[in-house]
N, C-alpha and C positions, 0 to 999 in steps of 0.2 A: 675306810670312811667312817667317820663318828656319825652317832645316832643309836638310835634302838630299832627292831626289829618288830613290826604289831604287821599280824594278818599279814607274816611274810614279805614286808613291807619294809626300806627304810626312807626316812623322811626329815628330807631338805627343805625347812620353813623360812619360808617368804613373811616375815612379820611389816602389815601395811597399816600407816596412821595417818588419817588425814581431818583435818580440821579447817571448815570456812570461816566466813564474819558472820554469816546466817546464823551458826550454831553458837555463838556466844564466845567470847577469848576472856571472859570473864569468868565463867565456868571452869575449875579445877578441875570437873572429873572428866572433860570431854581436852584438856587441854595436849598437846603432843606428847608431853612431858609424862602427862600420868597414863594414857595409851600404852605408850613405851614401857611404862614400869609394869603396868597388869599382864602387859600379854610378856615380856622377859621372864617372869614370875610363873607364867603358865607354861611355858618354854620348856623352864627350868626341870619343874615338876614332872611333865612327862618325859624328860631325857631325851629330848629330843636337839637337833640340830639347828643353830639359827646360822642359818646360811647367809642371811643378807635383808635388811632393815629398811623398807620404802617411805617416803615420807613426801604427803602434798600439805603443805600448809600455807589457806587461804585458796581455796578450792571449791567449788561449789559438788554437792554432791550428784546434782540433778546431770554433769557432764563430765562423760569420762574420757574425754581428752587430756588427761591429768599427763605431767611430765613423769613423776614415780610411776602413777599406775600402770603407764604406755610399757614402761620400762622393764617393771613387773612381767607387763605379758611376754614380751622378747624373751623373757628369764625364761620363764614356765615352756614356752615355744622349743628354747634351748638347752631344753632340762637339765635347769641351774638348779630348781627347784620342783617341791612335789606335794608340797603344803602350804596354804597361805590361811594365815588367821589374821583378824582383825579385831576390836573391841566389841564390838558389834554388828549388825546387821547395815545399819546406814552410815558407817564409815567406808563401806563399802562402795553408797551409790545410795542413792534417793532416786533412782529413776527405775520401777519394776520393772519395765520394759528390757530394759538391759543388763539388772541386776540378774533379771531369772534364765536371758541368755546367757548369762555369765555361768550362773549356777546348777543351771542345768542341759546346758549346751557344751559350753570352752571346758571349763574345767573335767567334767567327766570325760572328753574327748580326749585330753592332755595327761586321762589320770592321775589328778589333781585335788587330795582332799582341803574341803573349805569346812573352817571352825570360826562362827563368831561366840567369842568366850563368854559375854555377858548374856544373850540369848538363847542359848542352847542350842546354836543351829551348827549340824554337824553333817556334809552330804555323806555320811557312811550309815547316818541313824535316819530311818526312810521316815520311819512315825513322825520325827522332829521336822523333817523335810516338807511334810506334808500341811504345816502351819506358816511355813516360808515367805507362800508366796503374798499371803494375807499383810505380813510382815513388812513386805516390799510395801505394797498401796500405802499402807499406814505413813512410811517412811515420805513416800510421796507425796501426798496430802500434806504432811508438815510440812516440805517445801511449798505447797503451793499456798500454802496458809500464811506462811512467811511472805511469798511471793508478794499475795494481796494484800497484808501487810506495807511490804515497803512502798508497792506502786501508790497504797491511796496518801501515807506520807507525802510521797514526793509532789502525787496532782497536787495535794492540800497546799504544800510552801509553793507551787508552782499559781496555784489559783492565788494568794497574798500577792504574788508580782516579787518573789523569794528568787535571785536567779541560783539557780541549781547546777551548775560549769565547774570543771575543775580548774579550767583557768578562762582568765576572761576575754572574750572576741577582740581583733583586731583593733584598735579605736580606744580602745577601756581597760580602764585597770580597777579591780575591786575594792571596795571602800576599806581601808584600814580599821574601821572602827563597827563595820558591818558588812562582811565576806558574802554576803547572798545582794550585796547592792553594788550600782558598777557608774563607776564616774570618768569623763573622761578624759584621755591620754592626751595631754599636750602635744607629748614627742609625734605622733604621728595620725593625730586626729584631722591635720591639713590634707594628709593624702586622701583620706575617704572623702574628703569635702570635694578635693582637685578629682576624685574619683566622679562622681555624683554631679558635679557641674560641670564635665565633660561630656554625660550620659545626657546630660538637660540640653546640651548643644547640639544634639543628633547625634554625637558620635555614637558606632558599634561597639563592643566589648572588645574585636579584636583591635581596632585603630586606640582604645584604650590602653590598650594592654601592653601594645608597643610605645607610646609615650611617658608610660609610668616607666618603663625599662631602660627608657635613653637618661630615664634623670637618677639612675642607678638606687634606687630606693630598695634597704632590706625587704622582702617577701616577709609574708606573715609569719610563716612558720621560722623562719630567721631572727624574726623578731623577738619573737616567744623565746625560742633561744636563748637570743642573747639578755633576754627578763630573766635568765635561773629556769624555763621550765624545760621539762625533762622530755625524752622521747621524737626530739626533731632531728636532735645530730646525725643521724644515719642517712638524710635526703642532701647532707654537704660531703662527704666523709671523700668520696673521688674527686670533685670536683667544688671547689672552693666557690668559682663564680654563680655557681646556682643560686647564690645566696640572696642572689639581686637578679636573679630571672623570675619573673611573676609567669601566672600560669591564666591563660583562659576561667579557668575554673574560682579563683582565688578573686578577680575581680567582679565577674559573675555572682559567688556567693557574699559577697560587699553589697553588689545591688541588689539582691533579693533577697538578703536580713533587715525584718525590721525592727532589730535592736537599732538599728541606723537610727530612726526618726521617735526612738525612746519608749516602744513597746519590747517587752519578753517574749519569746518566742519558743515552741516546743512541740513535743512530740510529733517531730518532723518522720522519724523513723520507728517504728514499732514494732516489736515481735509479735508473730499471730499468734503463741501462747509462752509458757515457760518453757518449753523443750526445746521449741525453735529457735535456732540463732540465726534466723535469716530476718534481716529487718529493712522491709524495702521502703526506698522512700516514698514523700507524700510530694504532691504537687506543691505549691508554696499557698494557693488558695484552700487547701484544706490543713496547712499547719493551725496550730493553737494559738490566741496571739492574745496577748492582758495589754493593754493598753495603758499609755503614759507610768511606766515604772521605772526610771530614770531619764538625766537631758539626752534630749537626743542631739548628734551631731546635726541634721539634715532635719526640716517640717517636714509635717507629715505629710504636705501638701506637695513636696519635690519628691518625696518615695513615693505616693502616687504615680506620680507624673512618669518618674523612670520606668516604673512596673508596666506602665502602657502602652514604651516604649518599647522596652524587651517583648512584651509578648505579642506585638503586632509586627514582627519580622521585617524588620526595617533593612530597606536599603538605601542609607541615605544618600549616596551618588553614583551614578551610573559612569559606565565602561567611557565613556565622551567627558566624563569633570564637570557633567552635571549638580549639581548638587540640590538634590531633594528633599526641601523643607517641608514638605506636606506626605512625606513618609510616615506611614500609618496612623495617619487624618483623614486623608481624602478616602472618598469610599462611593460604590456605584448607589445609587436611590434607589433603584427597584430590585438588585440581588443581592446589596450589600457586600458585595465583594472587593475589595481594596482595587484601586486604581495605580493601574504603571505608567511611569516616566516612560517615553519611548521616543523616538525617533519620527519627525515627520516627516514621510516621503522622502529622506534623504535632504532634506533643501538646506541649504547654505547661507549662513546669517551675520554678520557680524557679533553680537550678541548670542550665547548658545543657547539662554533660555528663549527664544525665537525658536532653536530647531526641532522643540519639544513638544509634548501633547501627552496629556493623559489619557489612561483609556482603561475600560471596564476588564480586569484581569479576567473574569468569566467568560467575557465573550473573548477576550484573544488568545484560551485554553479550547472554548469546545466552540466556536464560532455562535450563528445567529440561532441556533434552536435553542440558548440558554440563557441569552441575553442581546445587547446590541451595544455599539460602541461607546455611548455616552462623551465621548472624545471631545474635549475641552482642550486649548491651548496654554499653554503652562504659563503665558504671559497676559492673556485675560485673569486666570486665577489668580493671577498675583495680584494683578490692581485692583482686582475686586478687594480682596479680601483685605489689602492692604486700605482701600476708601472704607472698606464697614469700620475697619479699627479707629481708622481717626475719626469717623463718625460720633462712633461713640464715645471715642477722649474726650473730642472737645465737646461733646454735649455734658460728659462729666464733669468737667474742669465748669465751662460757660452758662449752662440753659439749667437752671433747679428747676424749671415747669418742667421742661421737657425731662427730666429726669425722676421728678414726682409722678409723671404720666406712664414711665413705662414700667416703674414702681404697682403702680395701680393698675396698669393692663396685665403685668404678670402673676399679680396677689391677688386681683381681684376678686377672683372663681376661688380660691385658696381660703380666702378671708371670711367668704360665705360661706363655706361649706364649714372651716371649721369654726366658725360659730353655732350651726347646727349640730356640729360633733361633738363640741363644748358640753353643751346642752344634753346631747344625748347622752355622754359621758357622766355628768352628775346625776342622772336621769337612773342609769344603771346601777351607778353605787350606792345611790339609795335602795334600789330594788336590794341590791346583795346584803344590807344592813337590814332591812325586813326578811330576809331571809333566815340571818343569822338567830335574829329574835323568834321568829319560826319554828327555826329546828329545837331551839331553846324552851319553847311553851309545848309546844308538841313530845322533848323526851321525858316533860316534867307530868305531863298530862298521863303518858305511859306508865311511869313512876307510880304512880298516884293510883293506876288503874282507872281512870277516867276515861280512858278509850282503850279499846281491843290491840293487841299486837297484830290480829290482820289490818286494822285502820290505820297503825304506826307504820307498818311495812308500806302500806299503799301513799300514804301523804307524804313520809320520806321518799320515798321513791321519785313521787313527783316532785318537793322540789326541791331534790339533791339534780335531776334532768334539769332544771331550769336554771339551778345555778350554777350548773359546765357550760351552757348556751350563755347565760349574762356571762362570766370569765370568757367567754372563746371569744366572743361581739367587743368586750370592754377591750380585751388586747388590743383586737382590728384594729376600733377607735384609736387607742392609744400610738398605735405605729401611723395611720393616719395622721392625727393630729401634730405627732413629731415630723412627718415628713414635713407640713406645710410650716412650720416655724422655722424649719432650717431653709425652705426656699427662700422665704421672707428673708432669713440673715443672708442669703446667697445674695440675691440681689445686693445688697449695699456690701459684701465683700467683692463683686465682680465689679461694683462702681468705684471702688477704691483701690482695685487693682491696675483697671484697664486706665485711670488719671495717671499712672508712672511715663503712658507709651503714649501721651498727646505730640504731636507733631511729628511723628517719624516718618523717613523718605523711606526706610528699606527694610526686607523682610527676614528673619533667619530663625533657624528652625526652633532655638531658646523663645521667641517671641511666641513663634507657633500654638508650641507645648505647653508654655507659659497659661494661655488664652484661650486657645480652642482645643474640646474635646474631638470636635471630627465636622468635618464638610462633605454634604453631600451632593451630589455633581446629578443633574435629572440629562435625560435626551434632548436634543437639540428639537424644536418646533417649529415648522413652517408655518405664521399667521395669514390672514387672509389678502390682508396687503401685498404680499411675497415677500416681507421682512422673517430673518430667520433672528431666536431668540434661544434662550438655555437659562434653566432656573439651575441655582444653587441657595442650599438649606446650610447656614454656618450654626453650630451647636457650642456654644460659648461655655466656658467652667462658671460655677455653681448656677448659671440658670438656664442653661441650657437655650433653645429657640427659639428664637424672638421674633426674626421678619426672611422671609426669602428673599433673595435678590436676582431680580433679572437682568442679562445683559446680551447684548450683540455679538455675534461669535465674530474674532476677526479673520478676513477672507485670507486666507493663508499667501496670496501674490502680491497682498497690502501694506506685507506686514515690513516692506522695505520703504526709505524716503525718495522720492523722484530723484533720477540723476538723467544726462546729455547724453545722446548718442555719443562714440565717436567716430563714427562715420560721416553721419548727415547734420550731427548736434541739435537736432528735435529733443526737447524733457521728452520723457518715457515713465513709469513709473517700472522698475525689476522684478520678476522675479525669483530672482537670486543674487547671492553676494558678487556674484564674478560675472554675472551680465554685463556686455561692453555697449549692446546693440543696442537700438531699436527695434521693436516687432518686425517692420517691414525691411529695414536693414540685415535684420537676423533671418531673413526667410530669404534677400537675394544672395549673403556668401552665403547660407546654409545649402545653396543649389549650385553654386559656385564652387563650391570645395566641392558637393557631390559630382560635377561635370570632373572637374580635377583628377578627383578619386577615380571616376570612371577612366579616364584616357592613361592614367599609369597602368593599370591594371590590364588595358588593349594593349598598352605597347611591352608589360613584359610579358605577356601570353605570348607576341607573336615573335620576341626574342626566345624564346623557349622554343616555340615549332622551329625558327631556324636555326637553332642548334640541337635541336633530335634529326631533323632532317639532316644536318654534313655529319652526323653521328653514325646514322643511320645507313646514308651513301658509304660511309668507309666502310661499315662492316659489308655492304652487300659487294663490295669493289673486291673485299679480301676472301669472300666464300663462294665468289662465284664460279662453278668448273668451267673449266675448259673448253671447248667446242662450240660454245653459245654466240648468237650473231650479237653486236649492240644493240640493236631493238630488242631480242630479248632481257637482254640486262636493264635494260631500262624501263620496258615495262614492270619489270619485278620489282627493282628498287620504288619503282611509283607507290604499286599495290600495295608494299608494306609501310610505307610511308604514309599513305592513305588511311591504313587499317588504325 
């Protein structure tokens, strides 16, 4: 075996070089190349063996999941090797934590000397050893300096509205002539829209999912693909058709980017420091979001809308082909708890929304200690809510008074206050402008020695206090003040909205979502009259509550049109689809069939006793002994007969 002999020793060197982007590819004396030559040259010199040359380059130092270095260790495990040198100490590892396991755990375990050649660090020279580990933190610190380095970079282009991707989301392709800006894709900018206007229809994500698949449309990452980008081929490689299977997941994250409606979006996932490469995600309300930094396919006002729809757990049609357009709208008044479609009493309708009824989710999980039914019929809600809308079309379209009026009943209280706030607003920054002149005569007064620094400490003190109170008051105001201008535009964008839907017969969950934020359903009321009554609160998009409406619940046996006996041909009014009868008709067959019923049921009962009884005769006729008079035989076969 080549090598030389020291401290009875021969030694198989592991020569390792690894170079990141953090340490600079700029840098000649850190580069692979010169690594290689210094430590060959020191190889050389001590006559020693080089066994075999490791190399990670583009590596971060902070993680030792390296391909060479992994491979290294197998070496060292399989005593290939019995010396590893490197340039230095942080070509090694930037992480102390595992450099000093390495240097003072593995290797001495595997009797394994370590030499980084530019630092003097030799584990056979314990003195040198003993400056090591200092050596390490240092090493670390520079990564984490880098570290903070590149994060505030990136917030910085990321706070410009910079998008920071290596390739561009579904929808968009990056501007040619500005790679941080994203314009969008003809070729398949229709699907995200067909995406997004099927979410605004009440579809689910899964009934999405499966319509985008029947019209055989490439999946994202197919798409990227077939643009030139790198790293998707491996999800087609068995199976060709996957190409055009969409995933739950892919149309999901289409509805919950709002790069969609033309903000940047970020730091969705974060590591809790440098070491960690676990990066969980963030909910979609706590991502980062810069506003209007390119077109967006979708308003902001339909990304809205969808987001409301996703996280209120929609079912939009139930097991019967219901179809629930007031799916995460409607909601209980007093627990707030969404209201279910359900079934009433089983009854039978021509119409299926006839055989529905909403009702308080709360109370039909823990019964009446949590709430009470609030149970509306699903074709009351309808008209209601379909009369408030034309109500207010055509008061749009027709009545300026009457539209100047509710203008003024919503603004009114808005309009006064913030004219007070107005006021108190210019009221404040005056104050903060005599402040400023304040601090300014008061540090010149100090200067001068015209007042003591105990009277400078005490007057700054006070009103540096007074001017964190005017800033904290003047923000208020200011969010204040913004609220009420944008109810103001609310109003006249909810009156130019709701003028598209004048005269409409019918309801569908797009109109819905479109109009209303949510309806709220109160308990039914018995007034003094014995009229029974039920308020509903409708909360309209940008102004929210305008008037309750009350209406008459319909009596659930009503809710059919009078039809003919056909027995007696008396009108009746049903209640049910399949009712033939009359009341009085339905109560004489309804005792009719029951006499019926009865007399089958006597006559096979006592077809059964007399065939257990000649059943019964043969068996006692065939076990009877011998000797026995007829009367006895007959009385026994009775008794058992009897029994």
């Amino acid at each position: 075996m080549a090598g030389i002999r020291m401290e009875n020793k021969i030694y198989e060197v592991g020569m390792y070089c690894r170079l990141s982007k953090d340490d600079g590819t700029d840098n000649e004396s850190a580069s692979i190349a010169t690594q290689k030559s210094i430590l060959t040259d020191y190889v050389k010199k001590q006559g020693w063996h080089l066994a075999k040359t490791y190399v990670d380059d583009g590596y971060s130092g902070t993680n030792f999941q390296r391909p060479s270095f992994q491979n290294m260790i197998k070496d060292i495990e399989s005593g290939l090797i019995n010396c590893v040198i490197t340039k230095d100490l942080s070509r090694l590892g930037r992480n102390y934590l595992d450099c000093g396991l390495y240097l003072e755990v593995f290797f001495p375990e595997h009797n394994v000397r370590y030499i980084a050649v530019n630092d003097g660090v030799d584990t056979l020279n314990k003195s040198a050893m003993d400056i090591t580990p200092f050596r390490n933190i240092l090493n670390e610190m520079y990564s984490a300096d880098v570290s903070v380095k590149i994060k505030s970079a990136y917030r910085a282009r990321f706070q410009q509205g910079k998008f920071m991707g290596t390739t561009a989301p579904y929808g968009y392709v990056k501007d040619p002539a500005d790679h941080n800006h994203l314009l969008i894709d003809d070729k398949v900018a229709h699907v995200v829209r067909e995406i997004f206007d099927l979410a605004l229809a009440g579809n689910g994500i899964a009934k999405i999912r499966k319509h985008i698949n029947k019209q055989h449309i490439l999946r994202p990452a197919a798409y990227a693909a077939e643009q030139g980008a790198t790293g998707y081929e491996r999800y087609f490689e068995e199976n060709e058709e996957n190409r055009y299977i969409w995933s739950e997941n892919s149309v999901r994250g289409i509805l919950r980017s709002p790069i969609y409606a033309g903000n940047l979006a970020g730091y969705k996932r974060i590591a809790a420091n440098m070491k960690s490469k676990k990066r969980p995600s963030k909910l979609p309300e706590e991502w980062e979001v810069i506003p209007d930094t390119h077109e967006g396919i979708v308003t902001q006002e339909e990304f809205d809308t969808v987001q409301q729809l996703i996280t209120s757990r929609r079912l939009p049609e139930n097991k019967g082909g219901f179809e629930n357009i007031f799916a995460g709208v409607i909601k209980c008044a007093d627990c707030g708890y969404a209201m279910r479609a359900m079934s009433a009493n089983r009854r039978k309708r021509p119409d299926i929304i006839d055989c529905v009824q909403y009702s308080c989710n709360n109370y039909g999980r823990y019964g009446n200690i949590m709430c009470t039914a609030h149970s509306i019929e699903a074709r009351d809600l309808f008209n209601a809510v379909l009369t408030d809308i034309n109500r207010f079309a055509d008061m749009a379209v027709n009545d300026e008074k009457a539209v100047r009026a509710i203008e003024k009943r919503l603004t009114e209280t808005d309009q006064s206050k913030a004219k007070a706030l107005e006021k108190e607003q210019r009221k404040l920054n005056k104050r903060l402008a005599e402040l400023d002149r304040l601090f300014s005569s008061l540090y010149e007064d100090k200067v001068m020695e015209r007042i003591t620094e105990r009277n400078f400490e005490m007057m700054s003190g006070k009103y540096q206090k007074e001017q964190l109170e005017i800033e904290a008051r003047l923000k208020e105001v200011t969010e204040t003040l913004s609220d009420s201008y944008e109810k103001t535009q609310g109003v006249r964008d909810f009156l130019s909205l709701i003028r598209n839907y004048q005269g409409i017969k019918e309801l569908d969950a797009t109109i819905i979502n479109a109009l209303i934020d949510k309806i709220l359903v109160s308990e039914r009321e018995k007034l003094t009259d014995g009229m029974v009554r039920q308020e509903i609160k409708i909360y309209y998009k940008f102004i929210g509550f305008v008037g309750e409406l009350h209406i008459t619940p319909t009596k659930r046996w009503t809710a059919l049109k009078p039809k003919n006996c056909t027995v007696c041909g008396v009108e009746y009014v049903p209640r049910s689809g399949i009712s033939k009868y009359c009341p009085a008709c339905a109560k004489k067959i309804q005792r009719e069939k029951s006499n019926e019923s009865k007399r089958r049921s006597r006559e096979r009962n006592r077809q059964a006793c007399i065939e257990l009884s000649a059943k019964n005769d043969r068996l006692i006729w065939s076990r009877e002994p011998v000797g026995r008079s007829v009367r006895e035989i007959k009385i026994r076969r009775w008794t058992l007969f009897a029994m």
